[in-house]
C-alpha positions, 0 to 999 in steps of 0.5 A: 562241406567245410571238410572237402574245400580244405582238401581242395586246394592240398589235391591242386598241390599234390597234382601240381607236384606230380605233374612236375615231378613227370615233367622232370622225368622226361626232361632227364629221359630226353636229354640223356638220349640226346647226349647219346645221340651226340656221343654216337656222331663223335663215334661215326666221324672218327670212324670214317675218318679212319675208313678215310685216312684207309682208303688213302693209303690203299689208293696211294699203294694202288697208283703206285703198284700201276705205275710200277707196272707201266714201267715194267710193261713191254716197251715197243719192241717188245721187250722187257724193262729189266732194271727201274731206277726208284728214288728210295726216299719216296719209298720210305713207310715214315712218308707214306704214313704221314702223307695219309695222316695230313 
């Protein structure tokens, strides 16, 4: 009897020690997933802001090739517009580009 009281309180250690040992494992599993998590959002929000800052520009382009072709429509009598008029500084790849990036 004296034998298997010795070796009780040595298996609640050795118990306690695995149990914490598990804890730890999932504690390093989860945060790792949590980590991963957190990178895959950093990912997706500059994904869509480059979908956005896209998009932009397409929009502008396409405003402006509608504007384009309102003035190039037949005006009330029917007849063409035969020269346009445009301001080359609105025009220019530098303003478009840091107009989407603002």
């Amino acid at each position: 009897m004296k034998a298997r009281t010795a070796t009780t309180g040595a298996t609640l250690i050795v118990v306690m020690l695995l149990t914490l040992l598990m804890l730890a494992v999932v504690l390093a599993a989860s945060m790792r997933l949590g980590l991963a998590s957190r990178q895959n959002t950093g990912d997706q929000k500059a994904i869509l802001q480059a979908q956005y800052k896209a998009e932009t520009g397409v929009n502008l382009i396409r405003s402006r090739l509608r504007d384009y072709e309102t003035l190039l429509a037949k005006d009330r009598n029917n007849e063409t517009v035969v020269q346009i008029r445009m301001d080359p500084s609105t025009m220019r790849p530098a303003l478009v580009k840091a107009w989407v990036e603002a």
